[in-house]
N, C-alpha and C positions, 0 to 999 in steps of 0.2 A: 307778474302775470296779470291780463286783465282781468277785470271786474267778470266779466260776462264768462269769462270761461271758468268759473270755480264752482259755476252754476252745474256743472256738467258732471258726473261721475267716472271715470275710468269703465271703459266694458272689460268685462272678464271676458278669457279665451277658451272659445267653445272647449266642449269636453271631450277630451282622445276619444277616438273610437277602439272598439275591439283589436282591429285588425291594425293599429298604431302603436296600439300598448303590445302586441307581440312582436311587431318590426322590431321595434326601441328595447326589448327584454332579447328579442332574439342578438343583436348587436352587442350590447353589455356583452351577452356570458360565451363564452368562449366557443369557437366551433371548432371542432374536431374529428371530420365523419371517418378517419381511417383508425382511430382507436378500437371499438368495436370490433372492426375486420381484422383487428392483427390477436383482438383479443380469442375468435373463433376460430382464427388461423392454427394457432397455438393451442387450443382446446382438442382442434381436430386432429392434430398430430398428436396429442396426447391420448386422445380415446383410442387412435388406432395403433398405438405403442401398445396399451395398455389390455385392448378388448376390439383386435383386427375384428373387422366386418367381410372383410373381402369384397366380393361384388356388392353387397349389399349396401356400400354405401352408393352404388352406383344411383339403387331404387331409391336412396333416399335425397340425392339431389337433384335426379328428377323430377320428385314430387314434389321438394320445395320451391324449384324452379318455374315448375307451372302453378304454383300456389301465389307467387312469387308475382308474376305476371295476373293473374287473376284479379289479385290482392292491389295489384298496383292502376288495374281499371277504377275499380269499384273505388278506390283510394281518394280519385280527383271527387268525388260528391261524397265519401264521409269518413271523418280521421278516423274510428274506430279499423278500419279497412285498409287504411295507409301503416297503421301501428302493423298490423298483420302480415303485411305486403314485405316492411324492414324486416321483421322476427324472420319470415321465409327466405330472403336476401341471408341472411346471417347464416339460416343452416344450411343455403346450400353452400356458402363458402367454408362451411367446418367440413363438409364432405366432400368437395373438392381438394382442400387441405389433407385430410385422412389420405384420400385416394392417391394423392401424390405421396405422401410417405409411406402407404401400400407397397407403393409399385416400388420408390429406390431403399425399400428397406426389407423385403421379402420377396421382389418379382428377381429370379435371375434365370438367364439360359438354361437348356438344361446341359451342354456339354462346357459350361463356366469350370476352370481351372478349379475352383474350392469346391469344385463336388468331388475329388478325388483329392485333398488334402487333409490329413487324419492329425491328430495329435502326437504323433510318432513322425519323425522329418523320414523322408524317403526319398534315393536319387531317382531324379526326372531328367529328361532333355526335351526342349520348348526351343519353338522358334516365336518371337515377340519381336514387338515393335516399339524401340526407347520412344517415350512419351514426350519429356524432357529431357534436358541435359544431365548427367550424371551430378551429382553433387557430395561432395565431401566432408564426410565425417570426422570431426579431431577426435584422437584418442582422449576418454574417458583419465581426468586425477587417478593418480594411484591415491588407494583408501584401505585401512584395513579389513574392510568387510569385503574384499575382492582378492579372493587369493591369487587366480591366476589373472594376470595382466592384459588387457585389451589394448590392440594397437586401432591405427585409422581405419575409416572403412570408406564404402561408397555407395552410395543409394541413388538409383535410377529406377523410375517407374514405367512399369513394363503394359505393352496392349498384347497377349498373348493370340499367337496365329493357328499353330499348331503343336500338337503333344505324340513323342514319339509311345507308340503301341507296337514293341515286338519289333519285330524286321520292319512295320513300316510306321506310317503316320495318321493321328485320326486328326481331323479339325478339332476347334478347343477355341472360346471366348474368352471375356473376363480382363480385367485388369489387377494388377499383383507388384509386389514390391521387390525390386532384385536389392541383397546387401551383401557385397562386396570387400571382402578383406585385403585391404592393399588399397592401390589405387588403381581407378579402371581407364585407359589411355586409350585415346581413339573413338570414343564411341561419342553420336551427337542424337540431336533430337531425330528422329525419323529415320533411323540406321536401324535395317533389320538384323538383327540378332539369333544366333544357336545357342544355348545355353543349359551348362550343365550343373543344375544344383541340387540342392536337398530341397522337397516341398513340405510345407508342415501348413495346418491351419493353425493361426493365430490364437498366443493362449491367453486364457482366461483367468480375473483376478483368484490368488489363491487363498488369501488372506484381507479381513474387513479393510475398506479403506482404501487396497491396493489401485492403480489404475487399472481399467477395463483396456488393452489391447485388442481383446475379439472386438470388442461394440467401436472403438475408433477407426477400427481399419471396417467394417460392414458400414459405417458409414462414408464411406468413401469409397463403396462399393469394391472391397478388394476382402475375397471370402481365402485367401491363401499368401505364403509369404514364400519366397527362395530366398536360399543363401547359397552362398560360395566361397571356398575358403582360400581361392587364387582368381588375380584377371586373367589367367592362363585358361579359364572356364568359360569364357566368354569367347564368340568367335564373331567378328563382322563381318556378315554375307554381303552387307552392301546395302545402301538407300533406295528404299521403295519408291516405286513414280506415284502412286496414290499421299505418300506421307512427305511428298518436297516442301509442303508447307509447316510441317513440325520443324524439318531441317533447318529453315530459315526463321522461324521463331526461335528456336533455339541459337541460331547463330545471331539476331538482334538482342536477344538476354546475352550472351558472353561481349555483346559490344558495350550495351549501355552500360 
């Protein structure tokens, strides 16, 4: 090195500014803005499990949403206002959240097939619309805790059209599950159906521990279940022109 340059000292490098030292802190730690949202998602379906609001979540993601937007003017000139703008973002997606499991977990028709399904099975005749394709049940181990023997069955999920009343017919919504002793021949996705079976609503645990059946089948929106103890109970009227798209789903699932 020459003489002349040891004369010279190294310059230090100016000093980060504020808004350098949060670039470089915000880069290190990890970003992850859908955590939060999935965390209020979650809370929101849980408060309305737990302590439904009904409408009133409506009012409360209103407010937040215009709190929301307020919050996010005021935000651009000062963080305390930006803090404010995110907290109001959060609640209205808890109430949004609530409000959709409002609706698929206590909004139903009022002529829905589980409003006349009692806990006692009673014979019904339903015109429905197979949903899917039928699918097949293997019989159940023999065990000694089953005295009497279970053969196969068949489970098709049904969009129910109409419910016989007396000599005629009333309209009737809902969707329900047909279970079929034997095996059910003939029927595909979008084949409208007559059908004669027992309606029961789905029962409930009897014993700690047990599975819930009512709460598996209400979440999947089916507040009633049929059975039948022959496919001799079934009758196919024929494929609806509204449902040739279930028909052909259902015949690309028995392809693939």
């Amino acid at each position: 090195m020459p003489a002349w340059l040891s004369n010279f000292e190294p310059a230090e490098p100016p000093p980060a500014s504020e808004f350098q030292r949060r670039r470089l802190a915000a880069e290190q730690s990890p970003y992850q803005p859908l955590a939060p949202i999935a965390v209020a998602v979650v809370l929101g379906m849980a408060l309305d499990r737990w302590r439904p609001l009904g409408a009133g979540w409506w009012a409360v993601a209103s407010v937040a949403i215009a709190l929301w937007l307020c919050g996010g003017r005021l935000g651009r000139r000062r963080r305390p206002w930006s803090l404010v703008a995110n907290g109001c973002l959060l609640l209205a997606v808890l109430a949004v959240a609530a409000l959709w499991h409002h609706a698929c977990w206590r909004l139903f028709d009022a002529d829905d097939l589980g409003r006349f399904a009692t806990r006692r099975a009673e014979p019904v005749c339903v015109e429905a619309v197979a949903v899917d394709t039928p699918r097949r049940r293997a019989s159940p181990r023999p065990s000694p805790l089953r005295a009497i023997p279970q053969g196969e069955k068949t489970v098709v999920r049904l969009r129910i059209v109409r419910l016989r009343d007396g000599a005629g017919w009333r309209t009737a919504s809902g969707h329900t599950q047909l279970v079929v002793d034997g095996h059910l021949l003939g029927v595909h996705a979008g084949d409208r159906l007559r059908v004669f079976a027992q309606l029961r609503a789905p029962g409930e645990p009897r014993n700690p521990g047990e599975f819930d059946y009512a709460a598996d089948a209400r979440a999947d929106r089916r507040l009633a279940l049929l059975r039948c103890e022959s496919p001799d109970c079934v009758e196919r009227l024929g494929a609806g022109p509204t449902d040739a798209h279930a028909g052909a789903t259902g015949l690309l699932t028995r392809i693939v």
